[in-house]
C-alpha positions in Angstrom: 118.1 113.7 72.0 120.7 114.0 75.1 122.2 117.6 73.4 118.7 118.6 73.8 117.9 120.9 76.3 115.7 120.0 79.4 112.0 119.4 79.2 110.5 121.7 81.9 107.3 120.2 83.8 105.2 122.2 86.0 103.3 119.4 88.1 101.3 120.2 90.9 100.0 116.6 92.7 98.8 117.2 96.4 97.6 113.3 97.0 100.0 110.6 97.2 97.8 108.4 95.0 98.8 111.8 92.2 102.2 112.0 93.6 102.4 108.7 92.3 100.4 108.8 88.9 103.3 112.1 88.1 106.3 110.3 89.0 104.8 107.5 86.3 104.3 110.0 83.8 107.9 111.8 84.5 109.6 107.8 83.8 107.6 107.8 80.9 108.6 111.3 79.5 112.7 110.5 80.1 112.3 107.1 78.8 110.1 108.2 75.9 112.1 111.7 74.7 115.4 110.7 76.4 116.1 114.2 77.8 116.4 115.2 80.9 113.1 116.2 82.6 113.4 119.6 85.3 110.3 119.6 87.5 108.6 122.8 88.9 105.7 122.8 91.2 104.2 120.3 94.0 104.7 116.8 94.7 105.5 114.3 97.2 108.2 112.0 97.9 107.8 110.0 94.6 108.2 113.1 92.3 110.9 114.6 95.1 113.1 111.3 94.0 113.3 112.2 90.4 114.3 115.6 91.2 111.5 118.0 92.3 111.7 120.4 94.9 108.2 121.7 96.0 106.6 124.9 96.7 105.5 123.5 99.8 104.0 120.6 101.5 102.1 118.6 99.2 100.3 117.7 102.6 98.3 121.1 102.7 96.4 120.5 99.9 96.0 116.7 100.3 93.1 117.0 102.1 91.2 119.7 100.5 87.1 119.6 100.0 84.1 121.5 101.2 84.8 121.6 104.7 88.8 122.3 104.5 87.7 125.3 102.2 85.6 126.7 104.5 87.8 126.2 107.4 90.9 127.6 105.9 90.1 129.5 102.9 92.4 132.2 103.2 95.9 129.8 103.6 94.2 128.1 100.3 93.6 130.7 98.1 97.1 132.1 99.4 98.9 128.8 98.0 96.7 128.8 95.2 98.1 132.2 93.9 101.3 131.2 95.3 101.3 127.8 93.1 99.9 129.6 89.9 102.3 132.7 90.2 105.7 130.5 90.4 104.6 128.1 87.6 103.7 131.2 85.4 107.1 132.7 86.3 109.2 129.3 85.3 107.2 129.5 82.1 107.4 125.6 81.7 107.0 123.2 79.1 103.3 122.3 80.4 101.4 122.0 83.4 100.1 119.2 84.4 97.7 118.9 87.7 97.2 115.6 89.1 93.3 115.5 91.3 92.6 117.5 93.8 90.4 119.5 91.9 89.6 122.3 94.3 93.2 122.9 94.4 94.7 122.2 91.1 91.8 123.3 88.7 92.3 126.8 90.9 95.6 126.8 90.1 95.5 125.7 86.6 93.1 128.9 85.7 95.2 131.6 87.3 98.0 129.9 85.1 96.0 129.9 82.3 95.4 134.1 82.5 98.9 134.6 83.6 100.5 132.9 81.1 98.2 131.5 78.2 101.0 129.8 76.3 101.6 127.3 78.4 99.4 123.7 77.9 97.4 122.6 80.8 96.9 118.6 81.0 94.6 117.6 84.3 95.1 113.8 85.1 92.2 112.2 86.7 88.8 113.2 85.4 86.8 115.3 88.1 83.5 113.2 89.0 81.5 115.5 86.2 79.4 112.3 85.2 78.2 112.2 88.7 77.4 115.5 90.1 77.9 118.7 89.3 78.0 118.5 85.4 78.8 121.8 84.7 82.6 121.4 85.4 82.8 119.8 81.8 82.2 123.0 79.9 83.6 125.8 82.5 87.1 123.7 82.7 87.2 124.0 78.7 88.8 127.3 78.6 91.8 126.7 81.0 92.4 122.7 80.6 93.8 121.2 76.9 93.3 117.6 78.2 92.2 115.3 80.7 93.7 112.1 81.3 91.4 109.8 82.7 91.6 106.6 84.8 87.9 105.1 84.1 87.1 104.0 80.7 83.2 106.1 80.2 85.1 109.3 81.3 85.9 109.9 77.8 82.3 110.2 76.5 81.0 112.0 79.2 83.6 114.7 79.0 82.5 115.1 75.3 78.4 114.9 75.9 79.1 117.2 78.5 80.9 119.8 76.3 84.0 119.2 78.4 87.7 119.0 77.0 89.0 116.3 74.8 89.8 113.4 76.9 92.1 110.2 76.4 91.3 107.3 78.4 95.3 106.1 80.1 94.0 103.0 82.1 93.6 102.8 85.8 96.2 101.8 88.1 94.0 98.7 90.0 94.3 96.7 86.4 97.9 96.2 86.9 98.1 96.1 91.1 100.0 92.6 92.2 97.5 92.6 95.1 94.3 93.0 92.9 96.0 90.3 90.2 97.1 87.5 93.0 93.1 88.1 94.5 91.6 87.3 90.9 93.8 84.6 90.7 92.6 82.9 93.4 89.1 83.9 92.9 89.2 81.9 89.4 90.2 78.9 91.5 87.8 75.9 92.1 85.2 77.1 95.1 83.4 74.8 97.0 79.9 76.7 97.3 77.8 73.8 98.7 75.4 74.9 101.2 76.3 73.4 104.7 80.1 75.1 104.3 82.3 77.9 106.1 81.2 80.8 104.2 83.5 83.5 104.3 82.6 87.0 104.2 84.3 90.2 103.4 82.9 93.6 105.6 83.8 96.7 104.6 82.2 99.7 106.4 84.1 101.9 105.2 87.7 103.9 105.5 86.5 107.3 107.1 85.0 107.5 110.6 81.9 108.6 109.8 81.3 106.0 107.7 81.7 103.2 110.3 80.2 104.9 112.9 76.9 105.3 110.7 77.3 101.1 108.8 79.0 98.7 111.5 75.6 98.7 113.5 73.5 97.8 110.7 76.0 95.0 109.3 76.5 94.0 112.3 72.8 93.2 112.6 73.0 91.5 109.5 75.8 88.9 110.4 73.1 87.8 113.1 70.1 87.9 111.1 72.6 85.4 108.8 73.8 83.3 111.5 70.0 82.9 112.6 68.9 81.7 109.6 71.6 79.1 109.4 74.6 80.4 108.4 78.0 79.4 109.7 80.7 82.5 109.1 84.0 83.7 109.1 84.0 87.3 109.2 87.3 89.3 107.5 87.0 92.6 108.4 90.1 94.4 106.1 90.6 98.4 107.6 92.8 101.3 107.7 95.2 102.1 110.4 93.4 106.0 111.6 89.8 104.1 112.1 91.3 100.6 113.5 90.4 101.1 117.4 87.2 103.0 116.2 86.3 99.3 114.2 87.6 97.3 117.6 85.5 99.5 119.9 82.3 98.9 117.7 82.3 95.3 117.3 82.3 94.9 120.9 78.4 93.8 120.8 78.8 92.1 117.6 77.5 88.2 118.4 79.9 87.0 115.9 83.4 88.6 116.1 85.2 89.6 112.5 89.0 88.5 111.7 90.3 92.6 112.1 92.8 93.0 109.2 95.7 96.0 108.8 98.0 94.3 107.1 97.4 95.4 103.0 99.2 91.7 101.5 96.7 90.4 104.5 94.0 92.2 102.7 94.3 90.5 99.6 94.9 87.5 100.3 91.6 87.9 102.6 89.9 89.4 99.1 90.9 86.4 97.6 89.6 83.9 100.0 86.2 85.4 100.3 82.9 84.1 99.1 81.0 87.7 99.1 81.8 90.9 100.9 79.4 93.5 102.5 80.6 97.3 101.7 80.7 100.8 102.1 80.1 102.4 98.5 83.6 103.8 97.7 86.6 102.9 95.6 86.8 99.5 97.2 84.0 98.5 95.0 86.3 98.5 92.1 88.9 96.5 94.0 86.1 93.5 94.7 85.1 93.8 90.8 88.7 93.8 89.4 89.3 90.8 92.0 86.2 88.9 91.3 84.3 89.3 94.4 80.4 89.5 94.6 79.2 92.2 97.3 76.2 94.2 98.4 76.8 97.5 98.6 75.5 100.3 101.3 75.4 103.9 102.4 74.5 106.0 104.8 74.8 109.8 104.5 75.3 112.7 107.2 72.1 114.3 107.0 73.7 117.7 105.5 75.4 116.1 103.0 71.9 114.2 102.1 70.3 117.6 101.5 73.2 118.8 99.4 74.0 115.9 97.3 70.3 115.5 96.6 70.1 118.3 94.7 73.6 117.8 92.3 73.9 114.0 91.8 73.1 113.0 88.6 74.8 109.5 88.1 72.3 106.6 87.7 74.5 104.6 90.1 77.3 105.5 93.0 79.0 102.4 92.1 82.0 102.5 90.0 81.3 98.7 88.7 77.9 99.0 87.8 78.8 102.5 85.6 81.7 101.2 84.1 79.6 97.8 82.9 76.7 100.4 82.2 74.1 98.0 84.2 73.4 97.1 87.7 75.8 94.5 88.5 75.8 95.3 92.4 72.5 96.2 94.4 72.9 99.7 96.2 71.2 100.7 99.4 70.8 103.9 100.9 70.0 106.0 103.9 66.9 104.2 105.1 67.2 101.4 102.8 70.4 99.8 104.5 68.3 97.6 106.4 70.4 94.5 107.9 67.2 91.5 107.2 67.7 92.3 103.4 71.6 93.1 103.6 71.3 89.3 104.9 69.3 87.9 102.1 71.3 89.7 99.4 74.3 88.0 100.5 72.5 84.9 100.6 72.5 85.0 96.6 76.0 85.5 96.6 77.1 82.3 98.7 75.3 79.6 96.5 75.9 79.0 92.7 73.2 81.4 91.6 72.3 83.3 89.0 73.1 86.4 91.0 76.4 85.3 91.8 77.0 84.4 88.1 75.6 88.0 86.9 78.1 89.4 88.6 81.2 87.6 88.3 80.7 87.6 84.3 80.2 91.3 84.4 83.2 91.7 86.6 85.1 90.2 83.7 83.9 92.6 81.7 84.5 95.2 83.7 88.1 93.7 83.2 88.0 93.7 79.6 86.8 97.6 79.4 89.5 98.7 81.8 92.4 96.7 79.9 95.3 99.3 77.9 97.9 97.7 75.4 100.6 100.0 77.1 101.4 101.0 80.5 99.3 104.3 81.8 102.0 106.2 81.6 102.9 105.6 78.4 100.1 107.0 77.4 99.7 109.7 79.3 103.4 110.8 78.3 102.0 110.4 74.6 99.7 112.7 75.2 101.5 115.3 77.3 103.9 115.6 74.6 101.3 116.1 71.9 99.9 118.7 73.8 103.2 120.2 74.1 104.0 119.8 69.8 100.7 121.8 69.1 101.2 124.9 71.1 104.9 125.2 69.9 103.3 125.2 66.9 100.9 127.6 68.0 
């Protein structure tokens, strides 16, 4: 009611893919309670609009992993008690921690033993069904829910003795660039033999990454172009690894179409016949739009000795996991070999049953991923459940 008083939110949301998933779930609190909503914590300019006013620099934790911790451990753990001792002091309504799970899980137990009143919500599922299981369980004691953006997340949290989690829908399933891709995906294609074919290549948005895929896919253009093949290469990137792409491509015997532009990049995803990729999150973008790929990786070689021992998923692929069977072939390490990256593709240009298999399990993948409501919706719904049952606690 508007005599109420305010709703206080501690958020803490380091990425500005969380900076924007808060500021969703802030609308949906005001619109849903009507009262005015006070924010505490960390956020970026999105949550700064509707009236936040951070710690510090959402920036510093943006980028957190493995090698920022062990490159500036002492800052971290600094804003970490920092974070957890203001947000205990405000006593809030709830916490809620967006990602960034190094960072806000951290902070999110040092608020749980400083204050143990106040409900913890964490939105976006740490990977726990892919490595490193034992997350679930030790996050039980400090975290009251998870939202989570991929529809199998729910299970695994419980198999996993993790906490309860509510599924909220992923933000892709509603994007006007995925949505104007699929729709021109669904259009008529003309997939007869002797044609343009048009061909997405991904290798990938970090600089590693290209520097370790665009000689192998490079190798398989030609290998495609030998065997008969006429191409147009679309080559969508990011603006920090743009003249690292340019510089590589140099020896390339078929140049690609380089594409910055993001409304380029869909309307590229929308025109292609396949795409060649870098496992990542633009797997799920090429499912949700209806694109067949072939996916790749190629791993540092510490990272290969780590992840070896803690991966447990069946599949790296977000599509094949969320259909639970192998929509997309994977390659890996020594297997990313650019003669059978070449004949993959080949199955994907033709009407085959390949190309089928994977275009009915995208809409599938489609179906699963659907919510009646808007995420955050029902993420608010959940947020405010969380906060009825420890007042009644």
């Amino acid at each position: 009611m508007p005599g109420e008083k305010p709703l206080k939110i501690a958020i803490v949301a380091g990425e500005e893919s969380g900076d924007l998933l808060g500021a969703d779930i802030v609308r949906a609190l005001k619109k849903t309670t009507g009262r005015k909503i006070q924010l505490v914590g960390i956020g970026g300019r999105h949550l700064q609009e509707l009236g936040l006013t951070p710690l510090f620099d959402g920036s510093e934790i943006a980028l957190m992993g493995f090698s920022a911790v062990l490159r500036d451990l002492p800052r971290l753990m600094r804003r970490i008690s920092q974070t957890a001792g203001a947000i205990a002091t405000e006593r809030p309504d709830c916490l809620i921690t967006i990602d960034s799970p190094d960072f806000s899980l951290r902070v999110a137990k040092k608020v749980r033993a400083a204050a143990p009143a106040i409900p913890i919500i964490h939105y976006v599922c740490p990977s726990v069904w892919a490595w490193r299981p034992g997350r679930a369980a030790a996050m039980k004691p400090y975290v009251d829910h998870i939202l989570c953006i991929l529809p199998f997340e729910v299970k695994a949290l419980a198999r996993l003795g993790g906490p309860p989690g509510t599924y909220v829908g992923h933000r892709l399933t509603q994007d006007p660039g995925v949505l104007g891709a699929a729709k021109a995906q669904n259009l008529p294609r003309d997939l007869s033999e002797d044609r343009v074919k048009t061909l997405l290549v991904l290798p990938g948005s970090r600089r590693g990454e290209v520097r370790r895929l665009i000689e192998p896919f490079g190798k398989a253009m030609s290998v495609l172009r030998q065997r008969g093949h006429r191409l147009r290469l679309l080559l969508p990137t990011v603006p920090h690894v743009a003249d690292l792409v340019k510089t590589s491509i140099a020896s390339w015997d078929e140049k690609p179409e380089i594409i910055t532009d993001p409304e380029r990049k869909w309307q590229a995803f929308g025109k292609a016949d396949a795409a060649l990729i870098a496992s990542g999150t633009v797997s799920l973008e090429l499912a949700l739009s209806g694109v067949p790929m072939v996916s790749s990786y190629k791993l540092d070689p510490i990272a290969r000795q780590l992840l070896q021992h803690l991966v447990t998923t069946w599949s790296a692929l977000l599509p094949n996991l969320i259909a639970d069977r192998a929509l997309v072939p994977e390659f890996y390490d020594q297997y990313v070999r650019p003669e059978n990256l070449a004949r993959q593709l080949e199955a994907l240009f033709a009407d085959t049953g390949m190309r089928a298999w994977q275009k009915a399990g995208f809409a599938e993948i489609a179906r699963r991923m659907a919510t009646e409501r808007p995420s955050g919706e029902i993420a608010a719904e959940v947020v405010l459940g969380c906060i009825k049952k420890a007042n009644r606690e």
